[in-house]
Biopython code that builds the backbone (N, CA, C, O; Angstrom):
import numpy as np
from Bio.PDB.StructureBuilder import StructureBuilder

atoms = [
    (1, "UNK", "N", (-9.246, -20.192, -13.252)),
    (1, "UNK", "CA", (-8.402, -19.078, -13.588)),
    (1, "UNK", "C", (-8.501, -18.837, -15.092)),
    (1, "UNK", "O", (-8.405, -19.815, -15.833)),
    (2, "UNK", "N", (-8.706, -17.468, -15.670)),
    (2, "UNK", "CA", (-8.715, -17.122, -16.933)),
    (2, "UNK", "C", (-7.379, -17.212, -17.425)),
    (2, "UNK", "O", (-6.372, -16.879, -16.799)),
    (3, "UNK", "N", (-7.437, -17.845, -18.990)),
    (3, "UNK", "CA", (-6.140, -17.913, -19.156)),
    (3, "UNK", "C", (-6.109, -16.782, -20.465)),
    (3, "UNK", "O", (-6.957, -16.732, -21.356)),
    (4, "UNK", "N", (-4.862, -15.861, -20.331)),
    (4, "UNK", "CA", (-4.153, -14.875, -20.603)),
    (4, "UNK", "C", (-3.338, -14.859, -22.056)),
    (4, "UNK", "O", (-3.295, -16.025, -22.447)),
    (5, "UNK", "N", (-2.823, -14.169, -22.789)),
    (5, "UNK", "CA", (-1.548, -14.023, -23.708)),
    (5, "UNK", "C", (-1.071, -12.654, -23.310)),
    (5, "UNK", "O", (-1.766, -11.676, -23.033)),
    (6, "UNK", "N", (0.506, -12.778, -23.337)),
    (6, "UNK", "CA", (0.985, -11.376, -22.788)),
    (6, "UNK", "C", (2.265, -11.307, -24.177)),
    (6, "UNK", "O", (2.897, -12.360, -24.104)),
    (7, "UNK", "N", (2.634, -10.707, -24.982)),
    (7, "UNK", "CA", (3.612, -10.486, -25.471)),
    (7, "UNK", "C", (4.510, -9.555, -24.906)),
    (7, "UNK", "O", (4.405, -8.364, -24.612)),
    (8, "UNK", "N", (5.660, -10.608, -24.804)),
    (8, "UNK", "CA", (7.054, -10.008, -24.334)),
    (8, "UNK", "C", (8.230, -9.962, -25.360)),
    (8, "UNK", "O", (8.495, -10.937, -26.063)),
    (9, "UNK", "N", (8.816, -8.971, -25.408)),
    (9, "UNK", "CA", (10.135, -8.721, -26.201)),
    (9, "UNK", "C", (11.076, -9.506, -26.266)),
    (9, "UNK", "O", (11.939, -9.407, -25.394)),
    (10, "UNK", "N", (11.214, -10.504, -27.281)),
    (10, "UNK", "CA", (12.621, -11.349, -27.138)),
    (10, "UNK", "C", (13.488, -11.342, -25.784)),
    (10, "UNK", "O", (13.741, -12.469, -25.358)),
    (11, "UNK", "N", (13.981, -10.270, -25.042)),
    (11, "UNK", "CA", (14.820, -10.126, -24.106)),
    (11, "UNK", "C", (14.066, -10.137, -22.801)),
    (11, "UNK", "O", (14.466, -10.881, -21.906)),
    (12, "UNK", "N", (13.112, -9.448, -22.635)),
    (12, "UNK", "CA", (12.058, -10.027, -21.812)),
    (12, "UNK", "C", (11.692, -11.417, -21.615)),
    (12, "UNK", "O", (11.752, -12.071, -20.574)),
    (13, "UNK", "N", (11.269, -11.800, -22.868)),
    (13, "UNK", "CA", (11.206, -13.070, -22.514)),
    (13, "UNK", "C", (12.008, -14.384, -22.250)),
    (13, "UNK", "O", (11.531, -15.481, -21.959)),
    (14, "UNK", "N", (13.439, -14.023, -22.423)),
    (14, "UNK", "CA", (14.590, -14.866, -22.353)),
    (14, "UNK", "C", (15.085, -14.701, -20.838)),
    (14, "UNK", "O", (15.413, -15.580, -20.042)),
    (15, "UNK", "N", (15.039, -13.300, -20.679)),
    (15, "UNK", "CA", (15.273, -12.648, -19.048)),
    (15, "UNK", "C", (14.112, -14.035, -18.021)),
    (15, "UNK", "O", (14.539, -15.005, -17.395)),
    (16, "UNK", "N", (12.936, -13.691, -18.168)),
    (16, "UNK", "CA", (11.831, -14.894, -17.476)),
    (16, "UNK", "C", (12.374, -16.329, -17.731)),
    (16, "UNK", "O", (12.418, -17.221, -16.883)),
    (17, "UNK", "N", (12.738, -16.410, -18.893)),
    (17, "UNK", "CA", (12.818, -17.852, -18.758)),
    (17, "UNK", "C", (14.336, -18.284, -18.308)),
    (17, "UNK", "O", (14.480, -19.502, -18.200)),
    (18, "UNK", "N", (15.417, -17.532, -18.046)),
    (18, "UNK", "CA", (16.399, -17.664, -16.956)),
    (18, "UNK", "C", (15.793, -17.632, -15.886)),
    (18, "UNK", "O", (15.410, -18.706, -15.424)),
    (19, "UNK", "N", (15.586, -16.686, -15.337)),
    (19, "UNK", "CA", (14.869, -16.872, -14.155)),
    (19, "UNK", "C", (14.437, -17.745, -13.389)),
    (19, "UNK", "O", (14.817, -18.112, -12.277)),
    (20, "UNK", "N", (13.183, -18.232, -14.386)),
    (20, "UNK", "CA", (12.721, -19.483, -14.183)),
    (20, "UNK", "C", (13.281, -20.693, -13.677)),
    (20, "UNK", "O", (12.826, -21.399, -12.777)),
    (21, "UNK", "N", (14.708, -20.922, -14.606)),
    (21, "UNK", "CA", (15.427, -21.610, -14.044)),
    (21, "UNK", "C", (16.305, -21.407, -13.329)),
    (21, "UNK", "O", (16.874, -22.440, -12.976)),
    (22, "UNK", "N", (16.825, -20.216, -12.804)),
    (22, "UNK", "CA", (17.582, -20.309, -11.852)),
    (22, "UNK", "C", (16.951, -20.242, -10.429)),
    (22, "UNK", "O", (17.555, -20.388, -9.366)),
    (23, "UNK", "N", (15.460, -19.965, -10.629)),
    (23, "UNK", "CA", (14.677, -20.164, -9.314)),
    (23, "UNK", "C", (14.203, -21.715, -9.191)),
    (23, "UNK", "O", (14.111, -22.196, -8.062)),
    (24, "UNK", "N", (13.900, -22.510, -10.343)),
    (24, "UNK", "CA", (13.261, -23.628, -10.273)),
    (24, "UNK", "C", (11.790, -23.218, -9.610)),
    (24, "UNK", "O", (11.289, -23.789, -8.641)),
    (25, "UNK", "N", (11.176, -22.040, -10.385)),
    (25, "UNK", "CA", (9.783, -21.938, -10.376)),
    (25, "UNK", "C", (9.598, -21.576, -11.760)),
    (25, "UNK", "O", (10.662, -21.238, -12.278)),
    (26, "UNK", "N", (8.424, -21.527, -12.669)),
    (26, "UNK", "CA", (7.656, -21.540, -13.388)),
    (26, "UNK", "C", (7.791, -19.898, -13.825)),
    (26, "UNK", "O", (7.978, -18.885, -13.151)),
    (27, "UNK", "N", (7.590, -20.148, -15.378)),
    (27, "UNK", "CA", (7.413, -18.440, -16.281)),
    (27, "UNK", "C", (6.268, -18.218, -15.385)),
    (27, "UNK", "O", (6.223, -17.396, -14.470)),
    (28, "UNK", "N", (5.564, -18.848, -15.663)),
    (28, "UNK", "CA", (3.904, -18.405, -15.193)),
    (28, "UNK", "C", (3.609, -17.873, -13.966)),
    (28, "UNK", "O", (2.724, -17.046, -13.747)),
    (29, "UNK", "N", (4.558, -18.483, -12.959)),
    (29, "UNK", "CA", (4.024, -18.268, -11.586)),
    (29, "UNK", "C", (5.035, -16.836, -11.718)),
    (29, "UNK", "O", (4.499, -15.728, -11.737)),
    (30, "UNK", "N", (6.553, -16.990, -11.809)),
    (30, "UNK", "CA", (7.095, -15.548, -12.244)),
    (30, "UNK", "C", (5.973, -14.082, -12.668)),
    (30, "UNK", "O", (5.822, -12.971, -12.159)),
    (31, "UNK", "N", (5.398, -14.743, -13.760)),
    (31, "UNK", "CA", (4.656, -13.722, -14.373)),
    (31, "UNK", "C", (3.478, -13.096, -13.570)),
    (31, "UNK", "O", (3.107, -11.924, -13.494)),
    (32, "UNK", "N", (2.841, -14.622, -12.800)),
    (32, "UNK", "CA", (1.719, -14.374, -11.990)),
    (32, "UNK", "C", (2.060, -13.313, -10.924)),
    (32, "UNK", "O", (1.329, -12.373, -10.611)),
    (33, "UNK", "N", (3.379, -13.622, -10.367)),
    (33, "UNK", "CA", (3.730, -12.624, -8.897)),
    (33, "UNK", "C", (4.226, -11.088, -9.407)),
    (33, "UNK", "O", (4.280, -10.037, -8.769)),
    (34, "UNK", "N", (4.561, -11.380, -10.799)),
    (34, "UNK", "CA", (5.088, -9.637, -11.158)),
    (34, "UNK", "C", (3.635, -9.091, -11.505)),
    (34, "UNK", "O", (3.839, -7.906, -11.245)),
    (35, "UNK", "N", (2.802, -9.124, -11.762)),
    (35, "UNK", "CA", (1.335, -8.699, -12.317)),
    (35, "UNK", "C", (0.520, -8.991, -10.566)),
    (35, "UNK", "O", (-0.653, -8.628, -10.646)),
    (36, "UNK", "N", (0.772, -9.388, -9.491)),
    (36, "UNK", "CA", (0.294, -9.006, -8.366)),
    (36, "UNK", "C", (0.848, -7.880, -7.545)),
    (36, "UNK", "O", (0.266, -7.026, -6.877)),
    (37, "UNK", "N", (2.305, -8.129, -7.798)),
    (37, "UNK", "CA", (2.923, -6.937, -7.207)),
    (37, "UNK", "C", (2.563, -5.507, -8.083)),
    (37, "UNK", "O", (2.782, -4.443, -7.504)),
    (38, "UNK", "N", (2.162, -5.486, -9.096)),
    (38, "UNK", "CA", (2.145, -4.301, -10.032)),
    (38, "UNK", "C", (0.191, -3.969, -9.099)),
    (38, "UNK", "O", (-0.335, -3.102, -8.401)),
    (39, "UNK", "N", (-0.061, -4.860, -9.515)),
    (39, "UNK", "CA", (-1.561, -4.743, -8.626)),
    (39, "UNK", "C", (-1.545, -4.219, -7.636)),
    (39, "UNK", "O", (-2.170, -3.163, -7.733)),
    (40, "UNK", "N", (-1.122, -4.387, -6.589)),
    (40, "UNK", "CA", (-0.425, -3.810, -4.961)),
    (40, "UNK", "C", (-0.021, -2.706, -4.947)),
    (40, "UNK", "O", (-0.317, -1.968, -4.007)),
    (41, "UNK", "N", (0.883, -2.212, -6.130)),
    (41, "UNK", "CA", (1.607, -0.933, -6.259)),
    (41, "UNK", "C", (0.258, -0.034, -7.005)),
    (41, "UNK", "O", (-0.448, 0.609, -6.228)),
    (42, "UNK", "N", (0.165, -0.025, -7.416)),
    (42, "UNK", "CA", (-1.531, 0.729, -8.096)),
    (42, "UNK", "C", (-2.352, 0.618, -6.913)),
    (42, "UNK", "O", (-2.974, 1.668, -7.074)),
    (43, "UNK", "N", (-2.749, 0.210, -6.010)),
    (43, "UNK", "CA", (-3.534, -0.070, -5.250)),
    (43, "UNK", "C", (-3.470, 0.906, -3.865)),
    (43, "UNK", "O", (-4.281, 1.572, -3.222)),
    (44, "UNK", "N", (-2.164, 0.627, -3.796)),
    (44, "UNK", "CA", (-1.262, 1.593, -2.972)),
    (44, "UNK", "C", (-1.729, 2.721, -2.858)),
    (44, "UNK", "O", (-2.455, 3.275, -2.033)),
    (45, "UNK", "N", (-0.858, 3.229, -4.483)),
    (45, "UNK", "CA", (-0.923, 4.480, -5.042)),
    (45, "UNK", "C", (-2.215, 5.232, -5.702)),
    (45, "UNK", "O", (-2.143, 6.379, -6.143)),
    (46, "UNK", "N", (-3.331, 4.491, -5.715)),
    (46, "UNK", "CA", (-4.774, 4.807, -5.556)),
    (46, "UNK", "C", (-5.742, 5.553, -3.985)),
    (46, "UNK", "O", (-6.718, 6.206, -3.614)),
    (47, "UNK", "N", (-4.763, 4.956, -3.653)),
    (47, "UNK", "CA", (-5.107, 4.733, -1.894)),
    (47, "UNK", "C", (-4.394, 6.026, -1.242)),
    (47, "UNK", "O", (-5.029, 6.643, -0.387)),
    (48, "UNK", "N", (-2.583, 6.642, -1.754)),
    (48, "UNK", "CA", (-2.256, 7.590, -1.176)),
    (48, "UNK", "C", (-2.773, 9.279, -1.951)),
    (48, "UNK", "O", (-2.909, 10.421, -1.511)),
    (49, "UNK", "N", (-2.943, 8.575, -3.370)),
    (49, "UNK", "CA", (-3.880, 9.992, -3.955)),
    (49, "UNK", "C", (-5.427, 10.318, -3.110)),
    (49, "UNK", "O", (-5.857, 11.466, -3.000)),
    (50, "UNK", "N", (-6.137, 9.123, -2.562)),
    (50, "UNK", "CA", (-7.334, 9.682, -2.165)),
    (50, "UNK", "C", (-7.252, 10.080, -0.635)),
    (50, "UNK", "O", (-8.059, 10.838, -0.098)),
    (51, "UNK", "N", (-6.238, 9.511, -0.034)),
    (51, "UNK", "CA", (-5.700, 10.244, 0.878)),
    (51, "UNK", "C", (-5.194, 11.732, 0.989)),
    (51, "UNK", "O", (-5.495, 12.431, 1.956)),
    (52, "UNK", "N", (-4.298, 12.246, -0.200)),
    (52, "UNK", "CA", (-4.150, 13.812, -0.683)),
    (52, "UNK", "C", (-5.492, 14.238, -0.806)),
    (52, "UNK", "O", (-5.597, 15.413, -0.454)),
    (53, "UNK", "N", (-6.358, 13.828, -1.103)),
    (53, "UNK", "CA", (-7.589, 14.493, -1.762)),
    (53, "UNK", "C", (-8.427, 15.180, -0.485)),
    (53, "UNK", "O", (-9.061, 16.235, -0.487)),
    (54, "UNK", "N", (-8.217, 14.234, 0.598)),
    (54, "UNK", "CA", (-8.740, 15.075, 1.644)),
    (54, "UNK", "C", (-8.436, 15.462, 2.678)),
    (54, "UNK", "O", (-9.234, 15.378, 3.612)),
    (55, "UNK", "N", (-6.816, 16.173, 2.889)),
    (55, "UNK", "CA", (-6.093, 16.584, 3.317)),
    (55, "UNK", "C", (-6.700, 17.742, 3.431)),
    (55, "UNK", "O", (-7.198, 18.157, 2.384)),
    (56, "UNK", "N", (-6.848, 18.559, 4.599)),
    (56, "UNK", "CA", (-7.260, 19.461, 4.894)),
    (56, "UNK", "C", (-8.595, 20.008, 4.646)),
    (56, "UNK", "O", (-8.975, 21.178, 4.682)),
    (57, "UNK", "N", (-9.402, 18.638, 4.317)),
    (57, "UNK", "CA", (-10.790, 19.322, 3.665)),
    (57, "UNK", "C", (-11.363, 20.443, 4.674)),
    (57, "UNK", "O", (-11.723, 21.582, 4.374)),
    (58, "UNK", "N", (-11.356, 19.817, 5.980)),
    (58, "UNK", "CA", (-12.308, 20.594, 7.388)),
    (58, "UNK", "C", (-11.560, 21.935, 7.231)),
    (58, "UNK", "O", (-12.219, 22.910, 7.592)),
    (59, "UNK", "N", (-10.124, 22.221, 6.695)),
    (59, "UNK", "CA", (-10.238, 22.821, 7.262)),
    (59, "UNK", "C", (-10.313, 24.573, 7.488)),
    (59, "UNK", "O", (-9.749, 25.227, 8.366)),
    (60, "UNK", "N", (-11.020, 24.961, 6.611)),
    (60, "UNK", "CA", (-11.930, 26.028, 6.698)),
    (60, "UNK", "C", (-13.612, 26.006, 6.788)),
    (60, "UNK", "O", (-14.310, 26.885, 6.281)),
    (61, "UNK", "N", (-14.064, 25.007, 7.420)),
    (61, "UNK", "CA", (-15.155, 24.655, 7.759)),
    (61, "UNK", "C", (-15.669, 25.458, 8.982)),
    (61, "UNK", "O", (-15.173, 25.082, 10.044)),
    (62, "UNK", "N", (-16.446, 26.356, 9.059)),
    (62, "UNK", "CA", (-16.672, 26.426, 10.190)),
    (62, "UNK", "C", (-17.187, 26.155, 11.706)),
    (62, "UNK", "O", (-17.097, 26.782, 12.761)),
    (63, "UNK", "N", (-17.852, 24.750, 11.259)),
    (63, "UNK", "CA", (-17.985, 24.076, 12.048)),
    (63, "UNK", "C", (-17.130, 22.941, 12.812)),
    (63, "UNK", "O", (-17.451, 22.182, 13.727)),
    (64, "UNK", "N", (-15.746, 23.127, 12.001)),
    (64, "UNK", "CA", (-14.710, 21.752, 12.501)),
    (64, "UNK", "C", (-13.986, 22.442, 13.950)),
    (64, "UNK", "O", (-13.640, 23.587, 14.239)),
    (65, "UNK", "N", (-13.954, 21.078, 14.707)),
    (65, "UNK", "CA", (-13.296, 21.371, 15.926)),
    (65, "UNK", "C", (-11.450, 22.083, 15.925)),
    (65, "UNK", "O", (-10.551, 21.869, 15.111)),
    (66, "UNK", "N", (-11.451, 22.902, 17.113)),
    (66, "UNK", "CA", (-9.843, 23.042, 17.116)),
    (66, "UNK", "C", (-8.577, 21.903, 17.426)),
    (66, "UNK", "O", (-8.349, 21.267, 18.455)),
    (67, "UNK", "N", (-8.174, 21.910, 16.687)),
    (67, "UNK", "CA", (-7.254, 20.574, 16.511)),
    (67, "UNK", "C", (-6.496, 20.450, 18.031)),
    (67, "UNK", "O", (-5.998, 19.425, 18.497)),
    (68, "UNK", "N", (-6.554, 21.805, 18.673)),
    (68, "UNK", "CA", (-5.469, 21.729, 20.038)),
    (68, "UNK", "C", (-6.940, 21.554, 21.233)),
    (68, "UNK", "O", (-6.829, 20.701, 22.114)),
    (69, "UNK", "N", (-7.732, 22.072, 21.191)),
    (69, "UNK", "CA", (-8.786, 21.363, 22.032)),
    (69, "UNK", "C", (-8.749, 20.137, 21.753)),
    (69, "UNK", "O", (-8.276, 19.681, 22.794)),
    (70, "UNK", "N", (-8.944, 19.132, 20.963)),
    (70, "UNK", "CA", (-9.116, 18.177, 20.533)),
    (70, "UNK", "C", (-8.001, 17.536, 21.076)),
    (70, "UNK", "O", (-8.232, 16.730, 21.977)),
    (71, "UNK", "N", (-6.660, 17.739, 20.677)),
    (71, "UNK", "CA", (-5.207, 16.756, 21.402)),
    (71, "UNK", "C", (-5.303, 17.332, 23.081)),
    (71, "UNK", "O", (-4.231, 16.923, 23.528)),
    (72, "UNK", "N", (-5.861, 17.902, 23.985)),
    (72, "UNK", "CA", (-6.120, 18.199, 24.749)),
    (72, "UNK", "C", (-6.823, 17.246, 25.482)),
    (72, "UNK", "O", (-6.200, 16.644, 26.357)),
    (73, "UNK", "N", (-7.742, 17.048, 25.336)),
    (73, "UNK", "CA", (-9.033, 16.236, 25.015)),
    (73, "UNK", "C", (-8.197, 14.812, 25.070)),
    (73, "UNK", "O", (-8.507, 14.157, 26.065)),
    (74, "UNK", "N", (-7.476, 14.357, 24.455)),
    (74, "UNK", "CA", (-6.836, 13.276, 24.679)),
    (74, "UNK", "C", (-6.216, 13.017, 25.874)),
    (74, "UNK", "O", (-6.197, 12.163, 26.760)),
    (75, "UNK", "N", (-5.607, 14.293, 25.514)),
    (75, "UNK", "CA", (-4.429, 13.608, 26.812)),
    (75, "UNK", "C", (-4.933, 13.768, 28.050)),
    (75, "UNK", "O", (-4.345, 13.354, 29.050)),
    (76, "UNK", "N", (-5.841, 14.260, 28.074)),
    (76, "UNK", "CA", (-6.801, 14.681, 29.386)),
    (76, "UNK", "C", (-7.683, 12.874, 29.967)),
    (76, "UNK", "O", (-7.728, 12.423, 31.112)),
    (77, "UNK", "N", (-8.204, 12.300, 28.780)),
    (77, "UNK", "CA", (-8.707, 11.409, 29.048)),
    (77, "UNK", "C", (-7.143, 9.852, 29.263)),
    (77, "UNK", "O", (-7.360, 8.766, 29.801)),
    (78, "UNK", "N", (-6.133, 10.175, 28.824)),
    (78, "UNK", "CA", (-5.391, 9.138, 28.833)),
    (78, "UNK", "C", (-4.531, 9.349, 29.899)),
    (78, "UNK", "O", (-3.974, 8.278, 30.142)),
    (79, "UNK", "N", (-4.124, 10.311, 30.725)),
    (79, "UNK", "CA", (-3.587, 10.949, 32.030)),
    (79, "UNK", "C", (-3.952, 9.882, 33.077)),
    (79, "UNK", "O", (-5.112, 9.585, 33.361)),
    (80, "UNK", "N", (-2.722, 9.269, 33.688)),
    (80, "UNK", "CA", (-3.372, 7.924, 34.416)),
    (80, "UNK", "C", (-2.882, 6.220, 33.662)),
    (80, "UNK", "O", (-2.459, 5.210, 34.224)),
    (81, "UNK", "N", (-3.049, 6.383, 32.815)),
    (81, "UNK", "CA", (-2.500, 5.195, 31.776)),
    (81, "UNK", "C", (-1.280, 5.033, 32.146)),
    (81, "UNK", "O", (-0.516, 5.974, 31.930)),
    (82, "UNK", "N", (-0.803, 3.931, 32.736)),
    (82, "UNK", "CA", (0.172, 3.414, 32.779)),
    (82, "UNK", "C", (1.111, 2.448, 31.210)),
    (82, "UNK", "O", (0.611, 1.631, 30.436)),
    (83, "UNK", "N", (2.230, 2.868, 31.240)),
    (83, "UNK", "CA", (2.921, 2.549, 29.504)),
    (83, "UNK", "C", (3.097, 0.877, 29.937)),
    (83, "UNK", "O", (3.444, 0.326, 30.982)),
    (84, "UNK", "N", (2.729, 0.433, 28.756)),
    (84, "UNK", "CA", (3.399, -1.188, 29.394)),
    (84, "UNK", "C", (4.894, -1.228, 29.440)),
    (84, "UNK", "O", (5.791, -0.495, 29.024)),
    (85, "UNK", "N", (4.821, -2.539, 30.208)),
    (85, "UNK", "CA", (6.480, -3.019, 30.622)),
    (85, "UNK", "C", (6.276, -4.014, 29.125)),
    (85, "UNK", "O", (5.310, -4.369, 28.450)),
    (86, "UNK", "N", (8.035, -4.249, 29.059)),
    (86, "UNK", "CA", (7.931, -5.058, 28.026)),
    (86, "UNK", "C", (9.503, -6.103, 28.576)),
    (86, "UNK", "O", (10.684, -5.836, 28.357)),
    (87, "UNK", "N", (9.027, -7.064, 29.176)),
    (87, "UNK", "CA", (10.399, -8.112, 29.701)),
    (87, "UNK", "C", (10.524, -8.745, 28.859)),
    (87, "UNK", "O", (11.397, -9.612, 28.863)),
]
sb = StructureBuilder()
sb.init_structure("model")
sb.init_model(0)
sb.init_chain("A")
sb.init_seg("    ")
for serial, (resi, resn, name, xyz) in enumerate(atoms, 1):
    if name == "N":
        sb.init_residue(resn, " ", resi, " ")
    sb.init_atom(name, np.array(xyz, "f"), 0.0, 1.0, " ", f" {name:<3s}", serial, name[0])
structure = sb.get_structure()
């Protein structure tokens, strides 16, 4: 593991090191899980922008299928499917 320096603000850093002890875990591991969760949240939010991005691309394409043929098309092939039981 690469090791790091992060400067924190007096109060920041007094805030962690309560913490610390009132969890009886470590600044570090503290620090480690707030800088994964920040990772996760960017990751996320990388993930729901490129999702916007191609929101509706098809759809003035003229070659893209009709969305109601298509759910048609489903339910046509799933007609018969029995729902599970759940005891």
């Amino acid at each position: 593991m690469q090791s790091d320096q992060l400067a924190l603000s007096p109060a920041d850093s007094e805030a962690v090191r309560q913490l610390a002890q009132r969890t009886g875990r470590t600044e570090a591991a503290l620090l480690h899980e707030a800088v994964e969760k920040l990772m996760q949240q960017v990751a996320l939010e990388n993930w729901r922008v490129a999702l916007r991005g191609v929101k509706g691309m098809w759809a003035d394409h003229p070659s893209a299928p009709n969305q109601d043929d298509l759910r048609a098309g489903w339910q046509s092939r799933t007609t018969g499917f029995e729902q599970p039981t759940h005891e």
